[in-house]
N, C-alpha and C positions, 0 to 999 in steps of 0.2 A: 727227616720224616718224623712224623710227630708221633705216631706209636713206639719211635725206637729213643726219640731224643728228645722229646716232647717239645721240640720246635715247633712250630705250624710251617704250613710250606704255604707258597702264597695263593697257592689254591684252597687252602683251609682260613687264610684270613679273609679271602671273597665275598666267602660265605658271611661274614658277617660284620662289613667292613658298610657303614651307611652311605650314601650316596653324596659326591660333590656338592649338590642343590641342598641337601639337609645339613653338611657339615659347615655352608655358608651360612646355614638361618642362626647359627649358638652352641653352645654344650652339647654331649650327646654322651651317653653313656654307649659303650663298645666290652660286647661279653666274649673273650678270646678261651674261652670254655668249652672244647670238643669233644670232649667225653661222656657217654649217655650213664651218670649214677645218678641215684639215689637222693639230690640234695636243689633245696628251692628256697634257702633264706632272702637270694636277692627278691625273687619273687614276692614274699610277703614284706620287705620294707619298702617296697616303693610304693611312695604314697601318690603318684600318677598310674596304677596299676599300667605301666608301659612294659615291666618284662612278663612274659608267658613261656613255660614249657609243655606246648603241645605234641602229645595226647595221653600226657602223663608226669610226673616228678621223675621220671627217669630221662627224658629231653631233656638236650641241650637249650640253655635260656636265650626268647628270642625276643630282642628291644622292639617296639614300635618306635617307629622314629617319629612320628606324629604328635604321639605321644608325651616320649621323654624332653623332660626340661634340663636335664642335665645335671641333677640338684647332687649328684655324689651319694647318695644316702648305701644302694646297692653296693660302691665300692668297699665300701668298712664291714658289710656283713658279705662280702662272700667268703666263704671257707678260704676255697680252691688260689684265693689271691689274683680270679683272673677279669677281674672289672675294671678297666679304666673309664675318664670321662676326658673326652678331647674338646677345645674351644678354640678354632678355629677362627673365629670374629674377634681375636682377642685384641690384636694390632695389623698392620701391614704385614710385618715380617715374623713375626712371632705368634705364636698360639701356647694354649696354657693345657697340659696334661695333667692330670690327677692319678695317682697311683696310688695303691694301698703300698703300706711298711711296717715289718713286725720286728725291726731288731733294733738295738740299743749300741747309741744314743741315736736318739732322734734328732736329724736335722732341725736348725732353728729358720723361721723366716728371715730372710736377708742373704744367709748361708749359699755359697755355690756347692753343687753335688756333681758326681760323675755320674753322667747317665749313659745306661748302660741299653741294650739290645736284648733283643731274645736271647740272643746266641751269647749274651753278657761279653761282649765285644764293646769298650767305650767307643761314646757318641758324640762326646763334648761336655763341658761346664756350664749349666744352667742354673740359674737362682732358682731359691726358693720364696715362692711369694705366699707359699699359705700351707700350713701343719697343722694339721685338725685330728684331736684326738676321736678313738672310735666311744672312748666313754670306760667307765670301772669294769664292765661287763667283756668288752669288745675292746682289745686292746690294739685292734690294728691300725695303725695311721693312716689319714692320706694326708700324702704329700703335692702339691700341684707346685710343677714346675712351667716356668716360663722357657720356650724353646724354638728355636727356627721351625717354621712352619715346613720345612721339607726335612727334618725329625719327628714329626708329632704324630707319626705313624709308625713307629722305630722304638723310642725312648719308652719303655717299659718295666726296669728300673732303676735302682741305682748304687752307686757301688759302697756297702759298707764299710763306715770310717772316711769314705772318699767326700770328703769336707772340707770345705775350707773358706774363712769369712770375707763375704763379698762385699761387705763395709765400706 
């Protein structure tokens, strides 16, 4: 339960999980953010104004999926570390997840990573096809990994140190 373990249970990811027909059309930013405080940075960087916290900055942030193009920008500035963007069109078998990551070292592109689960349960070895720094300000990464399409709803992070080159 997510107020005692800060899992979501999969009634908490319902809520804001986009629909089959959108995660068909490309990218999509996924805010797994449940907690009504205080904080709206995703909000002011997206420059598709696609997230909103209605009926105040104490809401929880909510994508328009019409909207969002999937561009990552929300991922590197959320605090809370709970922005992902899923790409679903990416191949047949495969879809491409982006995660944020704040610890040292940073995986490199090319790099297989252990991805991990809510519950940080491994998932499997996924490459890394793209590490984008958040900039001198913002130092959170995202990492978008390449991952069987029936993990890209799963794989949320991944396992520090758990490295190794996919060369």
């Amino acid at each position: 339960m997510l107020i005692r373990d800060g899992i979501p249970t999969p009634e908490d990811l319902a809520t804001v999980m986009p629909s089959e027909e959108r995660l068909a059309k490309g990218p999509i930013a996924i805010t797994e953010c449940f907690q009504n405080i205080a904080c709206n940075p995703c909000v002011a960087a997206c420059p598709q104004h696609a997230i909103s916290m209605e009926p105040d900055i104490n809401a929880t942030p909510k994508v328009d999926p019409d909207a969002c193009i999937g561009c990552r920008v929300c991922v590197a500035r959320c605090p809370g570390l709970a922005i992902f963007v899923v790409d679903m069109t990416h191949s047949e078998d495969t879809a491409l997840v982006t995660l944020p990551f704040e610890f040292l070292p940073v995986p490199e592109k090319g790099q297989l990573v252990c991805g991990l689960n809510r519950e940080g349960a491994e998932q499997g070895w996924y490459p890394v096809v793209r590490a984008v720094s958040g900039g001198k300000k913002n130092m959170t990464w995202m990492l978008t990994l390449e991952v069987p399409k029936d993990k890209a709803m799963e794989v949320r992070n991944i396992k520090v140190g758990g490295y190794r080159d996919g060369r």
